[in-house]
C-alpha positions as CSV (number, residue, x, y, z in Angstrom):
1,X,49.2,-49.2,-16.6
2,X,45.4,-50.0,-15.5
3,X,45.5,-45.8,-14.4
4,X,46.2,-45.1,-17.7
5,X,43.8,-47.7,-19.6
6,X,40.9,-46.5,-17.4
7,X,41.8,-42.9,-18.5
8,X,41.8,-44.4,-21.7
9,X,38.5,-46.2,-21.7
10,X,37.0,-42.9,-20.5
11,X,37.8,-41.1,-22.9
12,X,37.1,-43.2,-25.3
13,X,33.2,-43.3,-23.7
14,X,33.6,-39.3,-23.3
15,X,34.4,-39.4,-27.5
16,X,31.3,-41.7,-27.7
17,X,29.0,-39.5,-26.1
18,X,29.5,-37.0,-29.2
19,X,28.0,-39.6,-31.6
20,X,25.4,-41.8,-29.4
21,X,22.0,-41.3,-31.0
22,X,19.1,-39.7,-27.9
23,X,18.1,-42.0,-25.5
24,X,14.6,-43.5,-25.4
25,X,11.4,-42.0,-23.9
26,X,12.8,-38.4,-24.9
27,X,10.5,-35.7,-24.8
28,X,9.5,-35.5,-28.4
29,X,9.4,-31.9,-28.8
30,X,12.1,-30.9,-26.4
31,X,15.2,-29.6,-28.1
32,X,18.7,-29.4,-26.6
33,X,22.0,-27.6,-27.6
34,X,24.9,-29.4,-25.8
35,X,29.0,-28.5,-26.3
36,X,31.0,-31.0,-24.8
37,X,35.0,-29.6,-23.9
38,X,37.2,-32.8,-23.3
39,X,41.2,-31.6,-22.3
40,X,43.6,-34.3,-22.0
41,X,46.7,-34.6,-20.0
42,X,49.4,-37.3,-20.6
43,X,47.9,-39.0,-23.4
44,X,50.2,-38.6,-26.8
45,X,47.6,-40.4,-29.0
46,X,44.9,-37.6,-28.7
47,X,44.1,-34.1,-29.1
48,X,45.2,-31.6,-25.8
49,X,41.5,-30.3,-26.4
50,X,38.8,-31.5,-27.8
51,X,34.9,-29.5,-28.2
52,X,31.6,-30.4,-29.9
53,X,28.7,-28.8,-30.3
54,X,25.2,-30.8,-30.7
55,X,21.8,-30.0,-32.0
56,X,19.3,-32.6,-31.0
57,X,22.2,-35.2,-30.4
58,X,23.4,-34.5,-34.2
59,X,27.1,-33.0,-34.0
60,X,26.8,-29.7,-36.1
61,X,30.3,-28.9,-34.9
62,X,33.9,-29.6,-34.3
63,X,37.1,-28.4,-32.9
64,X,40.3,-29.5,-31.5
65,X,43.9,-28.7,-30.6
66,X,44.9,-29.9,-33.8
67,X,42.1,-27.9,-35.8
68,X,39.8,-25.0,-36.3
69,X,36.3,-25.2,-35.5
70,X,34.2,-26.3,-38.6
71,X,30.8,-27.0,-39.7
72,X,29.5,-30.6,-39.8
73,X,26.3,-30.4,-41.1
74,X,25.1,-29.1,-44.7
75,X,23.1,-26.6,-43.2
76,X,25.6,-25.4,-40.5
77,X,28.2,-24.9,-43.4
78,X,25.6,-22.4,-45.5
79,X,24.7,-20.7,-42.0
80,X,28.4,-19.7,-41.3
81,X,28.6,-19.3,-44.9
82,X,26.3,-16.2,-44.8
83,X,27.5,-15.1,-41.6
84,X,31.0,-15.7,-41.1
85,X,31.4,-14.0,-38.0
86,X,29.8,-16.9,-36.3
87,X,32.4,-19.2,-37.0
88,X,35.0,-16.8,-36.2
89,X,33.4,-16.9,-32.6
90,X,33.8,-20.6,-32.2
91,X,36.6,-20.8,-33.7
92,X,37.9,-18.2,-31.1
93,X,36.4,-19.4,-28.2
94,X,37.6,-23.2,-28.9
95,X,41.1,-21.4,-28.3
96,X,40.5,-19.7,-24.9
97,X,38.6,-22.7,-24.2
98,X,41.9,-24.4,-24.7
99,X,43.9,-22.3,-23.0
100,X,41.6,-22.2,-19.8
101,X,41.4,-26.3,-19.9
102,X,45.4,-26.2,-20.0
103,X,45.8,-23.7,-16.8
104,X,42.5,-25.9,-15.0
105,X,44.4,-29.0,-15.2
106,X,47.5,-28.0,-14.6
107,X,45.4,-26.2,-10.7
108,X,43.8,-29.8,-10.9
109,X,47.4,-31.9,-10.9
110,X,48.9,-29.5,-8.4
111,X,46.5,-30.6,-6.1
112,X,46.4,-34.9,-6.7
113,X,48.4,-37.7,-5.6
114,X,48.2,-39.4,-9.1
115,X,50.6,-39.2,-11.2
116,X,49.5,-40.0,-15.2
117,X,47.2,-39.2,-17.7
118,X,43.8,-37.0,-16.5
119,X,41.0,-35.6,-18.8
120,X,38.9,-32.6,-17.6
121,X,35.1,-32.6,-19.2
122,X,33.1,-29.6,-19.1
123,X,28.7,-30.7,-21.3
124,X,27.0,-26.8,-20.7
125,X,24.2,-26.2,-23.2
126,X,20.5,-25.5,-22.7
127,X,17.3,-27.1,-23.9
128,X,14.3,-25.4,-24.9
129,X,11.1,-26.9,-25.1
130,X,8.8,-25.5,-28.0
131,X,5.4,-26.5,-27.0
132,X,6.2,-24.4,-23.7
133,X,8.5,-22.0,-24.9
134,X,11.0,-23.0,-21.4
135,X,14.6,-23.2,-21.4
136,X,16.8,-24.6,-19.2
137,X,20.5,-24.1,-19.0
138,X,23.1,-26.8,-17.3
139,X,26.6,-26.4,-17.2
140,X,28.7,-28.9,-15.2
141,X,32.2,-30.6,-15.0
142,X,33.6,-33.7,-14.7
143,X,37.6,-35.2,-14.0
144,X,38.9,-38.7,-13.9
145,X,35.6,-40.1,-14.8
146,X,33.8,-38.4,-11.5
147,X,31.4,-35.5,-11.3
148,X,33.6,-32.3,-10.0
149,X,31.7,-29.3,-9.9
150,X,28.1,-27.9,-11.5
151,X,26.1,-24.6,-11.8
152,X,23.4,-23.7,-9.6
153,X,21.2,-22.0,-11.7
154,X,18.9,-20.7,-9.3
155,X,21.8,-19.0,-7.5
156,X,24.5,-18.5,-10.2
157,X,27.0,-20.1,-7.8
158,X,29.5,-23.4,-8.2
159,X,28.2,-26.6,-6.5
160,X,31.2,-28.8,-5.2
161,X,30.4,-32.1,-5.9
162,X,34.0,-33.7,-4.6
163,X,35.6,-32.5,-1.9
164,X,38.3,-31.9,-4.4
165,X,36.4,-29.4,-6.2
166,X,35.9,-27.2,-3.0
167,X,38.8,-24.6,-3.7
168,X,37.9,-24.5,-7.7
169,X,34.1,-23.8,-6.2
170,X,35.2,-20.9,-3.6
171,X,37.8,-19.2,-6.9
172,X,35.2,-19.4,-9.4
173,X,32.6,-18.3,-7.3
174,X,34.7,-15.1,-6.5
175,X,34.8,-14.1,-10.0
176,X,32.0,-12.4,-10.6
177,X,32.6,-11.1,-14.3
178,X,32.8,-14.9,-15.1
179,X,29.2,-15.7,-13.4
180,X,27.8,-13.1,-15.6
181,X,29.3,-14.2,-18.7
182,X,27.7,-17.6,-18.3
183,X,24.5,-16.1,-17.2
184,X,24.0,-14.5,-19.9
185,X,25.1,-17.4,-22.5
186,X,22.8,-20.0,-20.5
187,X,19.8,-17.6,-20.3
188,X,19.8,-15.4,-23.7
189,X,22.1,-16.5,-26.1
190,X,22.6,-20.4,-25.8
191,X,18.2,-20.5,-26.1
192,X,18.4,-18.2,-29.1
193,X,20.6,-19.8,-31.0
194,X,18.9,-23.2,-30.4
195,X,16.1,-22.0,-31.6
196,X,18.0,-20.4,-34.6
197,X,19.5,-23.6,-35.2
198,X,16.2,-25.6,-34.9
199,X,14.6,-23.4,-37.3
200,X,17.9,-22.6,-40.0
201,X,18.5,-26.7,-40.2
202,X,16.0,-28.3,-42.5
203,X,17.1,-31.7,-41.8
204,X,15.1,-31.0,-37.9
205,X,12.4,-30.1,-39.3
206,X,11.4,-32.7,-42.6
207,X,9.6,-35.6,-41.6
208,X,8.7,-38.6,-43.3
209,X,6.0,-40.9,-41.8
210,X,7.5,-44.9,-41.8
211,X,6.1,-47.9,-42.8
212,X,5.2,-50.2,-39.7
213,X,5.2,-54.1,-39.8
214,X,4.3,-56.8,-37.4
215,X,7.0,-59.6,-37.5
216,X,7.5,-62.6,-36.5
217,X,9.0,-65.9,-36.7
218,X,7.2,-68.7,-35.8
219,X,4.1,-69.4,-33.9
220,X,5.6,-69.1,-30.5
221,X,8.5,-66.2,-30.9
222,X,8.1,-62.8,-30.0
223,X,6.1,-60.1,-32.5
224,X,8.0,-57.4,-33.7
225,X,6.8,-54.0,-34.5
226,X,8.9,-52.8,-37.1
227,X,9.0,-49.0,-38.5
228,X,11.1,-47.6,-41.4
229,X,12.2,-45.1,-43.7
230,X,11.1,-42.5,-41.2
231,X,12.9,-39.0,-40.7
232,X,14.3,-37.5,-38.2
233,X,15.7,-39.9,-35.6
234,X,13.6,-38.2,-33.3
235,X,11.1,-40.7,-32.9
236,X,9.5,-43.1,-29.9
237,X,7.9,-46.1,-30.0
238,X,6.1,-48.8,-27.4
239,X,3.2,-51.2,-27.1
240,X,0.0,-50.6,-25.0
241,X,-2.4,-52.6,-23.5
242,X,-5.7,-51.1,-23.5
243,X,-4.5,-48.1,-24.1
244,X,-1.8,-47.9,-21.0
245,X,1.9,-48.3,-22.4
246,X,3.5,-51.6,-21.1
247,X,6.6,-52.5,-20.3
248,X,7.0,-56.1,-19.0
249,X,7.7,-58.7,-21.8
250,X,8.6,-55.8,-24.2
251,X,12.2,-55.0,-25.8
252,X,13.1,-52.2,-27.4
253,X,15.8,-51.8,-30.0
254,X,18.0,-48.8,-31.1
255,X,17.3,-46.3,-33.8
256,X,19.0,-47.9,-37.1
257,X,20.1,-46.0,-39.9
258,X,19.1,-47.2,-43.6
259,X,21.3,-46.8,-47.1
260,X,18.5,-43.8,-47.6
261,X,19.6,-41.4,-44.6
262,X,15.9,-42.4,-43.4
263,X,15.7,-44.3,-40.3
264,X,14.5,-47.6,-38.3
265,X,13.6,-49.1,-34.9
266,X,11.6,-52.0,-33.7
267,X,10.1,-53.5,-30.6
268,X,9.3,-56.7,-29.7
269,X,6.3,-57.9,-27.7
270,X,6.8,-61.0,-25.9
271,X,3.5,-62.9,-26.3
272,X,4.5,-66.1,-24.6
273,X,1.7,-65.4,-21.7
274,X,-0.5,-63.3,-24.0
275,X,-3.9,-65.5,-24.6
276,X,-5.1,-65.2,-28.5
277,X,-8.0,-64.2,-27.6
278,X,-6.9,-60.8,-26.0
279,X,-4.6,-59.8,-28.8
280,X,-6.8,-57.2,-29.7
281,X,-6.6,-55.4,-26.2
282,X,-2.7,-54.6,-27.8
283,X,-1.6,-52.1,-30.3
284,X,1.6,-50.6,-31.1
285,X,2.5,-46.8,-31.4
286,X,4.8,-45.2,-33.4
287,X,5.4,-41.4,-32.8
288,X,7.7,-38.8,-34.5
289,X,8.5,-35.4,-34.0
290,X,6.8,-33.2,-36.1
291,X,4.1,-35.8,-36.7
292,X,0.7,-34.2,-34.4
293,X,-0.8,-38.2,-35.0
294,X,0.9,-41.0,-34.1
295,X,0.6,-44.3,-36.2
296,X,-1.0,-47.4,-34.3
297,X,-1.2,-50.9,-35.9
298,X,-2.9,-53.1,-34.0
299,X,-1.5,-56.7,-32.8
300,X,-3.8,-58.8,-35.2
301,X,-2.4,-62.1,-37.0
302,X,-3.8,-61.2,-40.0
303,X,-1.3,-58.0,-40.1
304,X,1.8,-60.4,-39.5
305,X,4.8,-60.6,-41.7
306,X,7.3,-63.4,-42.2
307,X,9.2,-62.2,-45.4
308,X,12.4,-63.5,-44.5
309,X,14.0,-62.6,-47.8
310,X,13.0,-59.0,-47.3
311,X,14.4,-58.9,-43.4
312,X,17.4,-60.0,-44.6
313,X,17.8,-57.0,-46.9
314,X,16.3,-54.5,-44.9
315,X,19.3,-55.7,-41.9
316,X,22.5,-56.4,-44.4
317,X,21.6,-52.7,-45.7
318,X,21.6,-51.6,-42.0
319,X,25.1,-53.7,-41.6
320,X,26.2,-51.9,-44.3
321,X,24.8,-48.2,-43.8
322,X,26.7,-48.6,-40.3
323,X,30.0,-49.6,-41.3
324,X,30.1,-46.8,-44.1
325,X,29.3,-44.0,-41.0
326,X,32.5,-44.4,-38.7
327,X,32.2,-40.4,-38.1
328,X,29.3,-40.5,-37.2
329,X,29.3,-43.8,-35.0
330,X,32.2,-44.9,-32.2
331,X,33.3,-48.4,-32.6
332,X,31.6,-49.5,-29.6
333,X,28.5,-48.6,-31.0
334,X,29.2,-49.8,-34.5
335,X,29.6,-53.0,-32.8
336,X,26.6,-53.2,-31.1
337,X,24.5,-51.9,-33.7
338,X,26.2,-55.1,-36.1
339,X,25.5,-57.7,-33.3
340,X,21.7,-56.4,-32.6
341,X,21.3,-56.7,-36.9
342,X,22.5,-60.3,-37.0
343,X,20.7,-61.2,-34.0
344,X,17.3,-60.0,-35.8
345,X,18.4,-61.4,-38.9
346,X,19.4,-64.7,-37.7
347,X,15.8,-64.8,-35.7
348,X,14.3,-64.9,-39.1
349,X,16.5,-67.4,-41.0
């Protein structure tokens, strides 16, 4: 029973991964293209195989056992609407994929001591930075919730990262036509149709600049920097003092959605230890991708906010917007995302 909740739980983390929105302190013009393969083993309540792909941490597509690949965003739908050949590929390679995940596993359990369910992962993809031009490729696997085996790009060979994975490294390393068929996805054609992608979806490239508040409380509680209504999600934001960008006595809070399919984060600025008189040696910096100038506001009492009529608004819609996206959120996150809105809307009650 605890084999099969951890199996469980993992999956259920490996499902999250789909949704989560980027982590902080991402590079802001670095793009990725990410499929993640899940295959199950011994667990009735979900899909045999599962595959995603991701643009910029946005699922643009979807496939399982149970269905064809489809489109999941507006623009990916009028992309393969014009060129339907493209789906056809997905659509037939989340089949082999399938069938290759099936005949992996069954190698995998041939080989263990545990009997019950097992779930393979496979997150290859590339990035491509477009300041640069670089791409980097990655392709790696994990099973039971450990790392198994990963590309060496440098050599085109199979890294063993278990001493498990040591037979699967020496078998796939043999196949040669198999090495050059992911060569030439993770080189060429992974990086060209990120960049296809980047440039055929609209949604990455409008931008709309927020509005940024300074809130706070009382007297004595920590200042928030508050943007909104800003689009994409691609977007950073920190306090400096002096111009260097500070971390102690600073917490930062997740990327929100609003009712408008714009955007929110804050950051709060503990300023407990912070003497009035060198308030004006802080400043907070918003920055967005695809916005060359970022937007400072600078930590001055007279720019403070304590409209706690309009924070309550602004966080039910967030409440709302969040449990009105379960496709696009897992529960976990859903949950946190709730808890961190009443927390900030109970700080200014």
């Amino acid at each position: 029973m605890k084999s099969n909740l951890k199996i469980r739980n993992l999956l259920k983390l490996s499902l999250s991964v789909m949704f989560l929105d980027p982590s902080s302190h991402r590079h802001l013009m670095r793009h990725s293209l990410k499929y993640l393969l899940i295959g199950t083993s011994g667990l009735p309540d979900f899909p045999e195989f599962m595959a995603t792909a991701t643009v910029d941490e946005v699922q643009v597509g979807y496939c399982d056992s149970n269905k064809k690949a489809e489109p999941k965003q507006e623009w990916a739908k009028e992309l393969v609407k014009n060129d339907s050949g493209h789906l056809d590929w997905y659509s037939e390679r989340c089949l082999l994929h399938q069938q290759a995940f099936r005949l992996s596993m069954d190698n995998l359990k041939q080989g263990s001591d545990t009997e019950g369910p097992h779930v393979l992962q496979r997150l290859t993809g590339c990035e491509w930075d477009d300041e640069t031009g670089e791409t980097k490729g990655f392709d790696q696997f994990g099973y039971d919730g450990e790392d198994f085996i990963s590309l060496d790009l440098k050599t085109f060979t199979w890294i063993a990262l278990t001493p498990k994975a040591v037979n699967t490294k020496l078998n796939w390393d043999a196949n040669i036509g198999l090495l050059e068929e992911n060569k030439k996805f993770l080189n060429y054609q992974y990086p060209d149709w990120l960049k296809m992608y980047v440039h055929h979806g609209r949604f990455l490239q409008r931008t709309k600049k927020p509005s940024v508040s300074l809130l706070q409380r009382t007297p004595s509680s920590p200042i928030s920097c508050f943007a909104t209504h800003f689009y994409p999600d691609r977007a950073e934001m920190f306090w400096r003092k002096d111009g260097e960008e500070i971390h102690e006595g600073v917490e930062k809070g997740d990327i929100l959605p609003n009712n408008d399919e714009t955007f929110q984060m804050s950051v709060e600025l503990n300023i407990s230890s912070i003497k009035f008189e060198d308030w004006k040696r802080y400043d907070c910096v918003f920055q967005l991708s695809g916005i060359k100038d970022d937007l400072i506001i600078k930590l001055n009492k007279a720019l403070i906010r304590t409209n706690r009529g309009e924070i309550h608004f602004i966080y039910i819609s967030v409440i709302c917007k969040i449990i009105n996206r379960p496709s696009k959120i897992p529960s976990q996150k859903i949950q946190k995302l709730i808890l961190k809105s009443i927390n900030i809307m109970l700080l200014f009650s």
